[in-house]
C-alpha positions in Angstrom: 0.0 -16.8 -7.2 3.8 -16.8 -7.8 4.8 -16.2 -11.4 8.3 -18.5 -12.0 10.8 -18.0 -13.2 12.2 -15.2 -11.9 15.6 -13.8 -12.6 17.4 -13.6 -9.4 19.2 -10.5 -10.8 15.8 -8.9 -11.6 15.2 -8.3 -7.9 11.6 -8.5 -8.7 8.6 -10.4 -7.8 5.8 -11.5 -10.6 2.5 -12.5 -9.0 -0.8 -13.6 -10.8 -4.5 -13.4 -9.3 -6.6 -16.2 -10.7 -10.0 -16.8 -10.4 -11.0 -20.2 -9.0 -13.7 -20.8 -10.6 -13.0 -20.4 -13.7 -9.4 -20.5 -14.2 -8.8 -16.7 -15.6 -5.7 -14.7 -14.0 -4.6 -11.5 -14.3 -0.9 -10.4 -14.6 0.7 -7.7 -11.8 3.2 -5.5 -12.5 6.7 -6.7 -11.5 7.0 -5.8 -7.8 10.6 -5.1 -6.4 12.3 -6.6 -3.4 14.3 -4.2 -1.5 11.5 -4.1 1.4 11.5 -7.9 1.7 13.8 -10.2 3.3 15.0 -13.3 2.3 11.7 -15.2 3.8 9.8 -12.6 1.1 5.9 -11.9 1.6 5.0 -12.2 5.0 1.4 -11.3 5.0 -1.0 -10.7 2.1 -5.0 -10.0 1.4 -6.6 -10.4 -2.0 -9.7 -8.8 -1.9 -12.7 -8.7 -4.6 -15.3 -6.0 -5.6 -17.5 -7.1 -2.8 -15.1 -6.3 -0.5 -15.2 -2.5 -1.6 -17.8 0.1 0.0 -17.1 2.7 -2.9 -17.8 2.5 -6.7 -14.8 1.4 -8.6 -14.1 1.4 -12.4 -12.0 -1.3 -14.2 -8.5 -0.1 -15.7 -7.1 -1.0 -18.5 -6.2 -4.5 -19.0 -8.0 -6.2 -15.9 -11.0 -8.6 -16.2 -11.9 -7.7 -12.6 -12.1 -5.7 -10.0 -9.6 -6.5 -6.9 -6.9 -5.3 -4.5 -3.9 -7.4 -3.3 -2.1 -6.3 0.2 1.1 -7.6 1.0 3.4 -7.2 3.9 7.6 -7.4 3.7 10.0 -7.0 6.3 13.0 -4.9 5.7 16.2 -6.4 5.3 18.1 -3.2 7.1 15.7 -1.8 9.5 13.2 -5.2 10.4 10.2 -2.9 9.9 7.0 -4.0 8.6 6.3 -2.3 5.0 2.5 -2.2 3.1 2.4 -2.8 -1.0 -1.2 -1.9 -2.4 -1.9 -3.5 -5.8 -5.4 -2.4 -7.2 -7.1 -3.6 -10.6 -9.5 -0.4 -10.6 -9.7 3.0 -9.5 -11.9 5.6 -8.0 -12.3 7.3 -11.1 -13.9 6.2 -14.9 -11.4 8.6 -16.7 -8.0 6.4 -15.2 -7.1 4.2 -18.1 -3.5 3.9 -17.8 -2.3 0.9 -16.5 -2.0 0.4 -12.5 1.0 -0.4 -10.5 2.2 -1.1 -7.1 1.7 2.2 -5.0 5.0 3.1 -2.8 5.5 1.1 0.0 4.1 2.6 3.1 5.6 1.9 6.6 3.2 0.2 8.7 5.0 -0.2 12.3 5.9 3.0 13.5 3.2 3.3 15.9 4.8 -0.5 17.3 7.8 0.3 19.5 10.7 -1.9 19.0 11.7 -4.9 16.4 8.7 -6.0 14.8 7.9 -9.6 14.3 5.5 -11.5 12.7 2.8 -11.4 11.1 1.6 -14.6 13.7 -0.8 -17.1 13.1 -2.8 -17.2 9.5 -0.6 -14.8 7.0 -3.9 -14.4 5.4 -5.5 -11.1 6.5 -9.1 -11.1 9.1 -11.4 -9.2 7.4 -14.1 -6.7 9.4 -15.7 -3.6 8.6 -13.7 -2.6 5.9 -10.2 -3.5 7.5 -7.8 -5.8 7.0 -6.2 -7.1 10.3 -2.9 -8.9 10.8 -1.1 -10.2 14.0 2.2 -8.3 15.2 4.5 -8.7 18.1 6.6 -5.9 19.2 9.4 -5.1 21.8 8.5 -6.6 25.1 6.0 -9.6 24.0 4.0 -6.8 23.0 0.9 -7.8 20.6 -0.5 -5.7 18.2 -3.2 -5.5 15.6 -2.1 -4.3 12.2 -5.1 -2.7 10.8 -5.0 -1.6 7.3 -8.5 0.1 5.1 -9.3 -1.3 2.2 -11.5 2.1 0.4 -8.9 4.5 2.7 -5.1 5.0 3.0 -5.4 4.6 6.7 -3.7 2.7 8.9 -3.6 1.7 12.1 -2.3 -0.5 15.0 -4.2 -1.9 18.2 -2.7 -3.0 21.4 -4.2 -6.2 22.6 -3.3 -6.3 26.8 -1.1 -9.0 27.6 -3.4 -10.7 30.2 -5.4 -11.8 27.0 -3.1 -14.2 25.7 -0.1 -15.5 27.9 1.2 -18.2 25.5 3.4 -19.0 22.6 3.2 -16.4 19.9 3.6 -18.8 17.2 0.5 -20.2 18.0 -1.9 -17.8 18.1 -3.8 -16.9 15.8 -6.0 -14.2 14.3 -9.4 -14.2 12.5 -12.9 -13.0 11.5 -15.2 -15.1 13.7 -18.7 -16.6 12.0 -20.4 -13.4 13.6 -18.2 -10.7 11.6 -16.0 -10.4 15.0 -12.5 -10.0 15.3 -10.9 -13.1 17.4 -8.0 -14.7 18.4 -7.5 -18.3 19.2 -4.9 -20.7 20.3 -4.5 -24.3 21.1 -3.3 -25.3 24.5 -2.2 -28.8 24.6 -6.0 -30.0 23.5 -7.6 -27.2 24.7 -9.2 -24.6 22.4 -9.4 -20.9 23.6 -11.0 -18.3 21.9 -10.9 -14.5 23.1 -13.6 -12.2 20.6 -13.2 -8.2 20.6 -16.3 -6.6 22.2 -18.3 -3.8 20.5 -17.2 -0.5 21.7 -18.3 3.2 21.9 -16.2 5.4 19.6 -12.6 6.4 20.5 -13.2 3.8 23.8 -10.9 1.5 24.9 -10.6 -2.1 22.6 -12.0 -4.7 24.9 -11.3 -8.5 24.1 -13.2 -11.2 26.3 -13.2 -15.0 26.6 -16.2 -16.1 24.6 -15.0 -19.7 24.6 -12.7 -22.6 25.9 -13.1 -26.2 25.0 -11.6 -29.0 25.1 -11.6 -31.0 21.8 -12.0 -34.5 20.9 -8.8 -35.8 19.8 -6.5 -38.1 21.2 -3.2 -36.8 22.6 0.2 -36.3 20.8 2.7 -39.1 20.7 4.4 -37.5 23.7 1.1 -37.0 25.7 1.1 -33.2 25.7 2.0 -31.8 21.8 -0.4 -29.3 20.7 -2.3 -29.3 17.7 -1.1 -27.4 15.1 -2.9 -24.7 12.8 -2.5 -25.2 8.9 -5.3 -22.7 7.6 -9.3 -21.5 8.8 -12.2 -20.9 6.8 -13.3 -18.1 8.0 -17.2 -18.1 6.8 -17.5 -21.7 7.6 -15.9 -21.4 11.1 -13.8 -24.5 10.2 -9.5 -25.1 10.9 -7.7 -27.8 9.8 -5.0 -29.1 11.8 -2.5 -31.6 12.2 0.0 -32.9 14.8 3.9 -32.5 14.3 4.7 -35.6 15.1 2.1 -37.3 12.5 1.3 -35.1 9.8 -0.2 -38.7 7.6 -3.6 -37.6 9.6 -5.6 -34.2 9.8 -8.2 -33.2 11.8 -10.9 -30.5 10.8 -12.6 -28.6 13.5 -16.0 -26.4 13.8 -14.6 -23.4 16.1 -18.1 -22.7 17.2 -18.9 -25.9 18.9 -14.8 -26.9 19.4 -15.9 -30.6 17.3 -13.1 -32.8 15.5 -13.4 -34.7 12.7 -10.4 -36.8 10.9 -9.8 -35.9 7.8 -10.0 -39.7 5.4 -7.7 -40.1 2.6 -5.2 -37.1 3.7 -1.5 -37.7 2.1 1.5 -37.3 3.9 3.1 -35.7 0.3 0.2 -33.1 0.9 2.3 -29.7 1.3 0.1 -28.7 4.0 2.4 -25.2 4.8 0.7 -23.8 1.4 -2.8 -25.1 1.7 -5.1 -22.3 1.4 -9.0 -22.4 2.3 -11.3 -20.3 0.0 -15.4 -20.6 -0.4 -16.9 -21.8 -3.2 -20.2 -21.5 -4.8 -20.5 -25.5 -6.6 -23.9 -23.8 -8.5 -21.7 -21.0 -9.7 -18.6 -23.5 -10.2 -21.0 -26.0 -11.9 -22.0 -23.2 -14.0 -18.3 -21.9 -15.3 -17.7 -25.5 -16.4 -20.8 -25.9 -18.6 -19.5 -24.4 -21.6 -16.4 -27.5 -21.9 -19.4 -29.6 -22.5 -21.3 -27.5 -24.7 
């Protein structure tokens, strides 16, 4: 979360994490801003202990263990840069207090102006890697891959016969089987294109795995799109919305391409910052007990 105020003449950003469930956040070190733009974090991934594959150690100051990614474009050279935030470390003797690392320059393997990221700002998860969508020179699209227990990163070309639409609208995400996918909405059409399992060092395949048309009435115009707001990843859920009548939402179940209205939706809601997490209601239940105790 965004910490306000900020001095503009600080030319820093103050972010929080906080924990849903129980309402506990832990302070980041200021971060600066010369490797943002005036649109600021593009792209980010918060990322708990689960999410680790090595054994990490708390340091000082931090309730738990996490990582935060975030992207920033450069005002000067409109390439894509990496911050790395961490709440532990590798290492049980580290007890000095963490900080940003240097920002790393993730698109020199994309040739030309970068753009993006597309679609969900929030990173796909698989196997240890955080994914984001990139265009580069040419309507090129690329896969930003980024390790969470490594420094390396990578970038992965996806052909162009995969996806011949609107950029804007794509969009990329961890599908209910651990897959890496990309989906778009073409008028109210869903398509869905999942990347195949590969041998090592082999070519990245992505097939069709899906295309269905889904149950809700046209636009106003007769052709408008849907439009994404955020997925659920784990629950293979998206809630969307038309442009032209954002007082009604529509959740739908990727897997079977289903719509259902969402009741009681507010036009005031600021659906460009809704953001979908999983919750636990035992373990939510559970944090709340001791208010009543």
């Amino acid at each position: 979360m965004r910490v306000f105020p900020s001095p503009p003449a600080q030319k820093t950003l103050h972010f929080c994490a906080c924990d849903l469930l129980t309402g506990k956040h832990d302070l980041l070190p200021a971060l600066h801003t010369a490797c943002f733009d005036e649109r600021g974090v593009r792209g980010y991934a918060i990322l708990p202990a689960a999410d680790h594959r090595g054994t990490r150690y708390l340091s000082a100051g931090y309730s738990t263990s996490f990582q935060v990614l975030l992207l920033g474009v450069h005002r000067d050279d409109h390439k894509v840069y990496l911050h790395r935030f961490s709440s532990a470390t590798a290492t049980a003797t580290a007890i000095a207090q963490p900080s940003w690392s240097t920002p790393i320059n993730c698109s020199k393997r994309i040739p030309g102006h970068v753009r993006g990221p597309f679609g969900n700002r929030v990173a796909a998860i698989t196997n240890g890697t955080a994914h984001w969508l990139l265009c580069g020179e040419e309507q090129s699209l690329y896969t930003l891959d980024v390790s969470i227990d490594t420094d390396n990163i990578g970038t992965t070309k996806i052909p162009l016969h995969v996806l011949s639409v609107v950029f804007d609208r794509v969009w990329l995400y961890e599908s209910v089987d651990a897959r890496l996918s990309l989906l778009y909405f073409d008028n109210n059409k869903l398509d869905i294109w999942t990347q195949q399992e590969c041998q090592e060092d082999g070519p990245v395949i992505w097939a069709s795995t899906q295309s269905t048309c889904v149950g809700v009435r046209m636009g106003l115009f007769g052709t408008e799109p849907l439009s994404s707001v955020c997925i659920g990843e784990k629950s293979g859920t998206m809630l969307t919305h038309y442009h032209s009548d954002p007082s009604s939402a529509y959740a739908v179940d990727l897997p079977s391409g289903s719509t259902t209205r969402v009741e009681d939706w507010k036009r005031w809601f600021n659906y460009m910052t809704a953001v979908p997490f999983d919750i636990s209601w035992p373990a939510f239940l559970l944090s709340r007990l001791g208010d009543f105790l």
